[in-house]
C-alpha positions in Angstrom: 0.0 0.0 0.0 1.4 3.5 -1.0 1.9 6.3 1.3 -1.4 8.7 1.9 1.2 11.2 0.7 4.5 11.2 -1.5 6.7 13.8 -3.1 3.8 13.5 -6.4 0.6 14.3 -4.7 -0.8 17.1 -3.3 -1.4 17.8 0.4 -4.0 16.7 1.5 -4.8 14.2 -1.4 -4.8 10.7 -0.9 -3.4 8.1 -3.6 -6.2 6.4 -3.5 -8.4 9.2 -4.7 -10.3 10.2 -1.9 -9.6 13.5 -0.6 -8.4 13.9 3.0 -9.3 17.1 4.9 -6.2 18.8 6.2 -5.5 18.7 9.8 -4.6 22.1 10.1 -2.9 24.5 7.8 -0.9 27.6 8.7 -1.0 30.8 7.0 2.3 32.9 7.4 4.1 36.1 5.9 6.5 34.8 3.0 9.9 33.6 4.3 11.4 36.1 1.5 10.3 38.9 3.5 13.6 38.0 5.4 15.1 39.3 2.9 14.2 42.8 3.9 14.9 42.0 7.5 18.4 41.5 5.6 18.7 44.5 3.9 17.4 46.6 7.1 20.3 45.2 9.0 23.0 46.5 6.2 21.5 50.0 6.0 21.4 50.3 9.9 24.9 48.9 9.9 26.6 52.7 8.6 25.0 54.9 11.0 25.1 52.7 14.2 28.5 51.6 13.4 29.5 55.0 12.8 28.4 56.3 16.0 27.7 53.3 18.2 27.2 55.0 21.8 24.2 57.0 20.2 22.9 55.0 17.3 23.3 51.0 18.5 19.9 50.8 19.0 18.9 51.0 15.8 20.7 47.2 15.5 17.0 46.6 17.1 14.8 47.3 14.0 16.2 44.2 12.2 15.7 42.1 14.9 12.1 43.2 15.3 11.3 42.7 11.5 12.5 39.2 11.7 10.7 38.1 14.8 7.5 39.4 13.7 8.1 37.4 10.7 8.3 34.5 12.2 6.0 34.7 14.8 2.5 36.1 12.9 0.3 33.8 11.6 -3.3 32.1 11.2 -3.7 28.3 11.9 -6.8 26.7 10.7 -7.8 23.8 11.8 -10.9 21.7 11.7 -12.0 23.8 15.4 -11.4 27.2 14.7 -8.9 29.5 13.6 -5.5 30.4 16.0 -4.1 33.6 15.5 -0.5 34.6 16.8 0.9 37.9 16.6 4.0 38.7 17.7 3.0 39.8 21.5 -0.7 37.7 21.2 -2.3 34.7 20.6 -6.2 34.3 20.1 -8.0 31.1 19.1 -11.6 31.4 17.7 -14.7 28.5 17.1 -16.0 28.9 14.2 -19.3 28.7 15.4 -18.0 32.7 16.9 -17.2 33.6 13.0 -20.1 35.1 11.3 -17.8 36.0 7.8 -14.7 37.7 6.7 -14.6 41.3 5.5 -11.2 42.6 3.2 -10.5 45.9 4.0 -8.5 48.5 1.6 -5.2 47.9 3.3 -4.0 45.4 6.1 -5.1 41.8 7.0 -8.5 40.6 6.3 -10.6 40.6 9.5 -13.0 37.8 10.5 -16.6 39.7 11.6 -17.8 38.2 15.1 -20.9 36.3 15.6 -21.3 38.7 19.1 -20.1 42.2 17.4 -16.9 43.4 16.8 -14.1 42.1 14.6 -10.7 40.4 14.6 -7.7 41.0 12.1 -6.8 37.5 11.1 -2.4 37.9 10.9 -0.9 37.4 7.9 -4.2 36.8 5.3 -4.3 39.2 2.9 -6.4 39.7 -0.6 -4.0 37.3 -1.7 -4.5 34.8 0.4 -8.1 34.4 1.4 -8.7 31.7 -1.0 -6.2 29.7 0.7 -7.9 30.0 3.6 -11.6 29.2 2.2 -10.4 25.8 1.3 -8.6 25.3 4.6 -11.3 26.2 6.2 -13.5 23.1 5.3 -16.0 25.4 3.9 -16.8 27.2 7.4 -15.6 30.7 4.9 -17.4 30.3 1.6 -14.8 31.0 -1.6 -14.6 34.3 -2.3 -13.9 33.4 -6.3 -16.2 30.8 -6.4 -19.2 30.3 -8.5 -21.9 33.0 -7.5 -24.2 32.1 -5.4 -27.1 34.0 -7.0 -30.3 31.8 -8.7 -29.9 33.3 -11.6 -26.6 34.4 -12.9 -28.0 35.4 -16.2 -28.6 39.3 -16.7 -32.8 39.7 -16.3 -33.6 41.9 -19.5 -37.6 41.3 -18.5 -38.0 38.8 -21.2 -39.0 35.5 -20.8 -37.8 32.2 -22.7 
């Protein structure tokens, strides 16, 4: 008997063709933003190295960039969702999530069942599909088929 999963199949996907729901999946900012943590620490470098008793501090900012990195990020799982920011961690049901909303800039929040709303850490535009099909279907597909009746334009004619 194969392995439920090799270097060929998908996560998640079986070899025998069923589909396997994920145990959990974890949504975090791209590792390349590291990169930037990176290029922070060589631009800090001149001044604080020029001037050390006054500027050493700013050695701090790369450090900071790359923790929060690391550390912010939604888990999904088949309960609820855990979210961990750098100086936080929250875990909601998902019989307490009533939707998600996208706002213009920053993460996409998840609109409360009791009032109020939570920024889910490191979801963006980008990456709210991901997280509909991690969800199990608990967030509906944003890019999905519509969910209208009628998806044809009503020009008051019938056929």
């Amino acid at each position: 008997m194969p392995p439920d999963q090799s270097s060929h199949t998908e996560k998640g996907e079986r070899t025998d063709g069923a589909s396997r729901q994920p145990i959990r999946h974890v949504i975090r900012i791209q590792r390349l933003a590291l990169l930037a943590a990176f290029m922070l620490l060589v631009c800090v470098s001149f001044p604080a190295l020029s001037w050390p008793a006054v500027l050493g501090w700013l050695f701090l900012l790369p450090i900071a960039v790359v923790v929060w990195v690391l550390r912010t990020q939604t888990t999904v799982s088949a309960e609820g969702l855990a979210l961990q920011t750098v100086f936080g961690f929250r875990t909601l049901q998902w019989s307490d999530i009533k939707g998600v909303r996208i706002p213009k800039r920053g993460w996409v929040r998840a609109d409360l069942v009791r009032g109020g709303e939570v920024a889910l850490p490191a979801v963006g535009f980008d990456r709210l599909q991901e997280l509909a099909a991690a969800s199990g279907g608990h967030i509906p597909d944003p890019f999905g088929p519509g969910t209208e009746e009628n998806d044809s334009p009503d020009d008051g004619h019938e056929t």
